[in-house]
C-alpha positions as CSV (number, residue, x, y, z in Angstrom):
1,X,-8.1,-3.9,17.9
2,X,-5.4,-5.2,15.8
3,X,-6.4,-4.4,12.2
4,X,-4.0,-4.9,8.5
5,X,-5.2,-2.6,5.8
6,X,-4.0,-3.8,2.2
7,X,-3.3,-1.2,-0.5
8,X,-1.6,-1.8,-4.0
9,X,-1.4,1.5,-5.6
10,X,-0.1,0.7,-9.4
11,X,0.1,3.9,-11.1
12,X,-1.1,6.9,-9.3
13,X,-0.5,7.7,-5.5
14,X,-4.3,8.5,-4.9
15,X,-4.9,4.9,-3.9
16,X,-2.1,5.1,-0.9
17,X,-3.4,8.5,0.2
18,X,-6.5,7.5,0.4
19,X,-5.6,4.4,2.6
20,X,-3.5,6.2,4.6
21,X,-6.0,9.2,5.2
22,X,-8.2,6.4,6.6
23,X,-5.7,4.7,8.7
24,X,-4.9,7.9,10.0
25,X,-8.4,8.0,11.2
26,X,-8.0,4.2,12.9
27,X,-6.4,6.3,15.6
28,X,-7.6,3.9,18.3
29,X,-6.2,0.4,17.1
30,X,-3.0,-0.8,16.3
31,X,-2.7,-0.7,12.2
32,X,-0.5,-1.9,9.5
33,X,-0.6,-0.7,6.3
34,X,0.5,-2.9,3.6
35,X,2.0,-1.6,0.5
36,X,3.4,-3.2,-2.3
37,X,3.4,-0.3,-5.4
38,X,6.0,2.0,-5.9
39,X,7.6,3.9,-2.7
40,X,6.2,7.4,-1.7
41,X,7.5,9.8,0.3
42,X,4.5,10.7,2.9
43,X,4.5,10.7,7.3
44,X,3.1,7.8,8.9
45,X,1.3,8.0,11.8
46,X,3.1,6.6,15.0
47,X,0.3,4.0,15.5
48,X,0.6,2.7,12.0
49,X,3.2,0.5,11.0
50,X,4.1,0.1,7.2
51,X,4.8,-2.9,5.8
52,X,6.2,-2.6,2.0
53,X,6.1,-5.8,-0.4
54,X,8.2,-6.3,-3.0
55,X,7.3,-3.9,-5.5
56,X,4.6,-4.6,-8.1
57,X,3.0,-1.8,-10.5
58,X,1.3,-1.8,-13.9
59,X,2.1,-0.7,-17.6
60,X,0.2,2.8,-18.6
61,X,-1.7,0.5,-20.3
62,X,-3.3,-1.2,-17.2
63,X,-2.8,-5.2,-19.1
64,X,0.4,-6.3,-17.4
65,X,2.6,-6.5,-13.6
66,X,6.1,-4.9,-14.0
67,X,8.8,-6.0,-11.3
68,X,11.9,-4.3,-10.5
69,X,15.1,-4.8,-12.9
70,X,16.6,-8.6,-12.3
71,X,13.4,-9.6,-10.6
72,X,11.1,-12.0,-12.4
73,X,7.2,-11.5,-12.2
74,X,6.9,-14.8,-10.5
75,X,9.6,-14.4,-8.0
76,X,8.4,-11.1,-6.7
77,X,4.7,-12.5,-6.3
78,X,6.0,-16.0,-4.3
79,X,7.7,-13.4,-1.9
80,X,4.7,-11.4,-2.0
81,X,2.5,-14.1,-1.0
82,X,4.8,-15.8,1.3
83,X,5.4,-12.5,3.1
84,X,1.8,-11.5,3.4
85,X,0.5,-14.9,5.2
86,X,3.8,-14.6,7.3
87,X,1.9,-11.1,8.6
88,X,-1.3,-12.7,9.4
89,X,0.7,-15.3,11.4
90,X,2.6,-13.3,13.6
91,X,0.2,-9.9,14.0
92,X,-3.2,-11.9,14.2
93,X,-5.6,-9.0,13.1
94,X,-8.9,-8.9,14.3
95,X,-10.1,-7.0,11.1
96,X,-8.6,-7.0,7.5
97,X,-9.2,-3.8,5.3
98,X,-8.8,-4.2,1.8
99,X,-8.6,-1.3,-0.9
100,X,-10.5,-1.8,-4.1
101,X,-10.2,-5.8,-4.3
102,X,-12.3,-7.6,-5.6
103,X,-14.2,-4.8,-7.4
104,X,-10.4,-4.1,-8.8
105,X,-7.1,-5.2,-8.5
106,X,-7.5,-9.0,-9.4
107,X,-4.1,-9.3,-10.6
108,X,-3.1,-9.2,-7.3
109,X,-5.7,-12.5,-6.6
110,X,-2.4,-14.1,-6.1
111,X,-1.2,-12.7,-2.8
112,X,-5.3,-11.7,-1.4
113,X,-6.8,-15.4,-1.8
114,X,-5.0,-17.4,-0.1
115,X,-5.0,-14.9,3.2
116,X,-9.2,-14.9,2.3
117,X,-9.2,-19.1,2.3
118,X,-7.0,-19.8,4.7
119,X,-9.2,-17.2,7.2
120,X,-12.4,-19.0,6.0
121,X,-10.5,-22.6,6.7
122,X,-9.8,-21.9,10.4
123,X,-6.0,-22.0,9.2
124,X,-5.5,-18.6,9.9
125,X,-6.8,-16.8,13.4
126,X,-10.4,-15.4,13.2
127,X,-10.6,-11.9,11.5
128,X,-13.5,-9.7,10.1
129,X,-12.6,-9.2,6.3
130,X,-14.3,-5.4,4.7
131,X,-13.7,-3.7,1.8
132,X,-12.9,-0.4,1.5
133,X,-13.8,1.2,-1.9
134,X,-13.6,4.5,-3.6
135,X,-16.8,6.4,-5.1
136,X,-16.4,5.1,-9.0
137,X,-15.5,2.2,-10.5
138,X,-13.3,1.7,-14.3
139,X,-14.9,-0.4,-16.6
140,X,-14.1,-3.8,-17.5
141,X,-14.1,-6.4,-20.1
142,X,-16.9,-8.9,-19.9
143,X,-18.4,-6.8,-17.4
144,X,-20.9,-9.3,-16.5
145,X,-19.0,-12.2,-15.8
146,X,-16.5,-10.0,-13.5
147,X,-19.4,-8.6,-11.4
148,X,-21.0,-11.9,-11.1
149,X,-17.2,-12.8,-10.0
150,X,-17.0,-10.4,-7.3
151,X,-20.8,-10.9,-6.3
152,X,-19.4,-14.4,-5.0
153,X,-16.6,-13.5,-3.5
154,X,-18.0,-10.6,-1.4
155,X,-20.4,-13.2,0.0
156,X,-18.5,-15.2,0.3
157,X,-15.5,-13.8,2.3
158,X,-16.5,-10.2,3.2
159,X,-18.3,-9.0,5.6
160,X,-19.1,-5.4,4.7
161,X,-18.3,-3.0,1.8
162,X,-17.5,0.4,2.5
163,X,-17.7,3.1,-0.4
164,X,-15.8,6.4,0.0
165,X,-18.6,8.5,-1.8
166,X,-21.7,10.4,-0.8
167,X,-24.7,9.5,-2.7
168,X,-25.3,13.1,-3.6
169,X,-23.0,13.1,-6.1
170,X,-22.4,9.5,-7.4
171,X,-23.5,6.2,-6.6
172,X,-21.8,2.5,-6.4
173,X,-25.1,1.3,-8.5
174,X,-24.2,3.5,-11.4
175,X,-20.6,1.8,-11.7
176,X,-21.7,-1.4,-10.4
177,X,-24.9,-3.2,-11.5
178,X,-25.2,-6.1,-9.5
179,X,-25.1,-4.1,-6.2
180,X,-28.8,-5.9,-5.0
181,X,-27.2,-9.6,-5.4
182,X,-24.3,-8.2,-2.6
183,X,-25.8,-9.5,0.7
184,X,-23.0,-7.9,3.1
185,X,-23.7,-4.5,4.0
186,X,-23.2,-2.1,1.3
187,X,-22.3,1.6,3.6
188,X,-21.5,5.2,2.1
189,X,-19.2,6.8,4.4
190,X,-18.8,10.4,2.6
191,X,-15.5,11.5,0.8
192,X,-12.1,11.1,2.0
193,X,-10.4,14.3,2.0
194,X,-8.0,15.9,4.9
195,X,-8.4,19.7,5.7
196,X,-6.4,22.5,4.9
197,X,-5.0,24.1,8.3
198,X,-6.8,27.2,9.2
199,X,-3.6,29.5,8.5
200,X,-2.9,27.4,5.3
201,X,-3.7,30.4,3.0
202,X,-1.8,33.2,5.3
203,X,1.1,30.2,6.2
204,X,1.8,29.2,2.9
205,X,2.3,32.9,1.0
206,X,4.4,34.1,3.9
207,X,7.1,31.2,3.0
208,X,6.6,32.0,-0.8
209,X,7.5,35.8,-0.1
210,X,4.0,36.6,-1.6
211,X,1.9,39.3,-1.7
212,X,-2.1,38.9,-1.2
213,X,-2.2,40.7,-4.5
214,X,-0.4,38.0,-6.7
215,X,-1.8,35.2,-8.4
216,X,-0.7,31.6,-6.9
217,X,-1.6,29.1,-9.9
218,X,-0.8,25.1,-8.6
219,X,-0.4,22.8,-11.2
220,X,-0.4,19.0,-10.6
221,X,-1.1,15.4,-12.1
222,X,-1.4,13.1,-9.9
223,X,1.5,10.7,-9.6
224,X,3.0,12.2,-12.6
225,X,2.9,8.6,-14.4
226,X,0.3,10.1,-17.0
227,X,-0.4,14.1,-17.5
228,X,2.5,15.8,-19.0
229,X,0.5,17.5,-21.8
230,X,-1.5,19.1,-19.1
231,X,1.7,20.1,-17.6
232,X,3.9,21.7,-20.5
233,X,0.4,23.4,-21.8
234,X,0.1,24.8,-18.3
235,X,3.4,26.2,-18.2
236,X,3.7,27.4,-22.2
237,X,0.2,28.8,-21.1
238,X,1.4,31.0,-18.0
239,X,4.1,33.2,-20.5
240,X,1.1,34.4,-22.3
241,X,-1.2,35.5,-19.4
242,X,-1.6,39.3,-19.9
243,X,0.6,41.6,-18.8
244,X,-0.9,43.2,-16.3
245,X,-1.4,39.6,-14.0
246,X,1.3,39.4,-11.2
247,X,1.2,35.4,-10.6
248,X,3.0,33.0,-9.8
249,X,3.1,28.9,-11.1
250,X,3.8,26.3,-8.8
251,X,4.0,23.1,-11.4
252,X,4.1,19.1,-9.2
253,X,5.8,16.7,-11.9
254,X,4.6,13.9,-9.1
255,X,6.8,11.3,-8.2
256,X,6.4,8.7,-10.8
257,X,6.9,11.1,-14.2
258,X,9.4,9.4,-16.3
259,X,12.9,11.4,-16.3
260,X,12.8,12.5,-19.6
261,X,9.2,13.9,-19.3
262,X,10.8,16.1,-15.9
263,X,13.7,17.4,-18.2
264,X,11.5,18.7,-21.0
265,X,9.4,20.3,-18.1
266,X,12.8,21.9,-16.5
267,X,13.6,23.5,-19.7
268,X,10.6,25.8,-19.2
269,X,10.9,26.5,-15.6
270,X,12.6,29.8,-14.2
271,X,11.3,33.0,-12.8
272,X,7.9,33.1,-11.5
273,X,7.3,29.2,-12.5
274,X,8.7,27.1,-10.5
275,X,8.8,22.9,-11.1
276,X,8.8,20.6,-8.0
277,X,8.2,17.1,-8.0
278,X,6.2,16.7,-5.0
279,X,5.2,18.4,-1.7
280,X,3.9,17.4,2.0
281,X,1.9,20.4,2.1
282,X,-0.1,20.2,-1.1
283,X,-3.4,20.8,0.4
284,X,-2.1,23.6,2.4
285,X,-0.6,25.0,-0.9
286,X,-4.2,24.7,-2.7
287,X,-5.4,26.9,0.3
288,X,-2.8,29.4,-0.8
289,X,-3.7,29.0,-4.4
290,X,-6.4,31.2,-6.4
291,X,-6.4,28.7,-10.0
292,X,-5.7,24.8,-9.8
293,X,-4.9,22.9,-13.1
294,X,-5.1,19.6,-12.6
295,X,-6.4,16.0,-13.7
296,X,-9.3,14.4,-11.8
297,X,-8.2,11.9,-10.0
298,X,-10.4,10.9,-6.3
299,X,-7.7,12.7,-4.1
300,X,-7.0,15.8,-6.1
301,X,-10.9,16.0,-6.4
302,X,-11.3,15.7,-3.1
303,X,-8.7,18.0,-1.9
304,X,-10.1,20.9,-4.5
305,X,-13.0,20.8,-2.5
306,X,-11.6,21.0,0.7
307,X,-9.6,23.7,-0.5
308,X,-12.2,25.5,-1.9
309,X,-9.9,26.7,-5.0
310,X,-11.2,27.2,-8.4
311,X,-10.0,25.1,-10.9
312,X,-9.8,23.9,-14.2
313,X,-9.7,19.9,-14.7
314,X,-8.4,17.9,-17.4
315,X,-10.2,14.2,-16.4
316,X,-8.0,11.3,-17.7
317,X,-9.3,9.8,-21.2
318,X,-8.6,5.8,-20.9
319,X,-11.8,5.5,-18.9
320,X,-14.7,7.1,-17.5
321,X,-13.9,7.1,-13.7
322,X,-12.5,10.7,-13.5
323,X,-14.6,11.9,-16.2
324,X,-17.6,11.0,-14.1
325,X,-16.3,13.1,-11.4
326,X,-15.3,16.0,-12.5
327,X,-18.7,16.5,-14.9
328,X,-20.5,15.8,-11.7
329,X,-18.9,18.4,-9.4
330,X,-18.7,21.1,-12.4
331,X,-22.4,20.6,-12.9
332,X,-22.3,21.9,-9.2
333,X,-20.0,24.7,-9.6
334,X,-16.9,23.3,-8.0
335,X,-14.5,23.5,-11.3
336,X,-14.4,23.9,-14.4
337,X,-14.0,20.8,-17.2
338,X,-11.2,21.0,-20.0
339,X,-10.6,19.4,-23.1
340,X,-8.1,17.9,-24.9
341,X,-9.1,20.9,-27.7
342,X,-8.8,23.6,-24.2
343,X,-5.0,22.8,-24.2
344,X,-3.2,24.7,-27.0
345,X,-1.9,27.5,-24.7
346,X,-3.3,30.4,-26.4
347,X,-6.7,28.8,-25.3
348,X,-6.0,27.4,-21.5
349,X,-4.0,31.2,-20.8
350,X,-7.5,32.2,-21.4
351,X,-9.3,30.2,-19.8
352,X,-6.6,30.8,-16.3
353,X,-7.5,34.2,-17.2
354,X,-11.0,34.2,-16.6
355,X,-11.1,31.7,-13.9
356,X,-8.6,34.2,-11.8
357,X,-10.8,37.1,-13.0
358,X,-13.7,35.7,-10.8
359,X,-12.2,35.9,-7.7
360,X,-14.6,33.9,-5.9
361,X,-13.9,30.7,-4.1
362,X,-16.2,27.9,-4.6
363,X,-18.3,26.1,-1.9
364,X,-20.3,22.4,-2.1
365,X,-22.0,20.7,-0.1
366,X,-20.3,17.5,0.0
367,X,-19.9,14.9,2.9
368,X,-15.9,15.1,3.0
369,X,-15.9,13.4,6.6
370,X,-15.4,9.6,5.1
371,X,-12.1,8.7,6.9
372,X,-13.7,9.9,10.3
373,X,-17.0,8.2,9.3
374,X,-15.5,5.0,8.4
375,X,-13.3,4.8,11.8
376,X,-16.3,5.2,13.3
377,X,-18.6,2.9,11.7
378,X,-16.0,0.0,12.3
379,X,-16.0,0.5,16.1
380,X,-19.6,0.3,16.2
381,X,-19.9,-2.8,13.9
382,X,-17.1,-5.0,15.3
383,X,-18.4,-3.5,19.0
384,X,-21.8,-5.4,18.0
385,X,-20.2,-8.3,17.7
């Protein structure tokens, strides 16, 4: 089976992980992944193919498209659109996958309706459209009228919704009201997380040169686009862990931090705290770890988990999606929540401090088998016929 799963991340990189985790999982078909946000570094597997479009990605703020320099707006989205129906027309899919649209991503109606028509017209060759969908949605102006919105267009040109969560701990209906009116299937698949490799732990320490004895603290945010005050807290923080605590700090900028962000980060790097910007192995390194500090974004959520490393959380404040979360998995144990008044460093060394002094690695029971479950539920729904 021929399938085309669409992606635009425009901030983070948890959005393209996520799709590629799953496309990973498509192991049996012939995939392409379409792209169009900023470029990450990350292996593709030798039966995807990745198709970048011109790059698109939003302000902090989430209100407007920015193109490259020299590039206007418009002219990036013509040969965004042009290039994209120019796919359909030579690969002929059998089944388009499409990440978050049209729960989100309806600035990108543009380039996504006119495939949707023109495969509803008979103009473009017969394929399955689904929806692929994380566990939580952001909130929205005029909430009403934009689920009412994407009410009709899921019944109108989808054919199934799948949502990457497992009930147990969050719900579509609690981000989504008008979840009766959808009359496509509506299927939880469980999480999308990878596994750490069996050695990860053992692996991962031998290449660092360290001992079982020291502390490995990973710091991260995400695409690096939005937390640096977790960052530089983080690393003021580690100086003034007691004395007596042999650690080390691994800090990820991520690969979208603005430049002048990195360099105020570099100036308190050295020693024991190391900054990188990004890393292949980041789950494996999480293995190896015994404190994460990090935001709460789907993936690193999901890869805490899997990793089964304490950590302390700093959820994102413009909206409620990674808030949800993390209150959700600390009310079962697996981390820690921190506030904004939890970052002075005085405070956060202490609370590193007593998260390392536990020495006990968490364990939930959460369904993290949503790439594999998702591969599979396709088979057997496009098998059916």
């Amino acid at each position: 089976m021929k399938i085309v799963y669409y992606c635009q991340h425009v901030l983070g990189v948890g959005h393209f992980f996520r799709s590629l985790e799953i496309c990973r999982a498509l192991c049996a078909h012939e995939v392409v992944l379409v792209t169009g946000g900023p470029a990450v570094a990350a292996e593709v597997p030798a039966h995807v193919a990745h198709v970048r479009l011109p790059e698109l990605r939003m302000d902090a703020g989430f209100r407007k498209l920015k193109a490259p320099a020299g590039r206007s707006i418009e002219q990036v989205k013509r040969a965004r659109s042009q290039s994209l129906l120019r796919l359909f027309k030579q690969r002929r899919p059998d089944l388009f996958l499409i990440e978050l649209y049209p729960f989100g991503r309806r600035a990108f109606r543009f380039e996504i309706d006119p495939v949707l028509e023109a495969i509803g017209a008979g103009d473009l060759p017969a394929c399955r459209v689904v929806c692929s969908l994380r566990d939580i949605l952001v909130e929205k102006d005029r909430p009403a009228e934009r689920e009412a919105w994407t009410v009709e267009v899921l019944n109108r040109h989808f054919g199934a919704v799948l949502v990457h969560t497992d009930p147990a701990l969050v719900a579509l209906e609690e981000t989504f009201g008008r979840c009766a009116d959808i009359r496509i299937p509506v299927v939880t698949t469980g999480f999308v997380s990878p596994r750490p490799p069996p050695d990860a732990r053992r692996r991962v320490r031998a290449r660092m040169g360290l001992p079982e004895s020291d502390a490995l603290i990973v710091v991260s945010a995400g695409g690096g686009s939005v937390g640096f005050p977790l960052l530089e807290a983080s690393m003021r923080a580690f100086a003034l862990l007691p004395r007596g605590r042999s650690a080390r700090m691994v800090v990820y900028t991520g690969p979208f931090m603005p430049a002048e962000e990195a360099v105020r980060l570099r100036g308190l790097a050295g020693g024991p705290l190391e900054l990188r910007r990004f890393s292949t192995e980041f789950l494996a390194e999480l293995a190896a770890a015994d404190l994460s500090v990090s935001m709460g974004g789907y993936n690193t959520s999901m890869n805490l988990l899997a990793a089964r490393v304490p950590a302390l959380v700093w959820p994102f404040a413009q909206n409620r999606e990674q808030r949800l979360r993390a209150e959700r998995l600390a009310a079962r144990g697996a981390l820690q929540v921190i506030e904004d008044a939890d970052l002075p460093p005085p405070r956060l060394a202490a609370a590193m401090e007593r998260m390392l002094a536990l020495r006990s690695r968490p364990a939930v029971d959460i369904d993290l088998n949503g790439a594999v479950n998702t591969a599979r539920w396709i088979d057997t729904w496009c098998a059916a016929g």
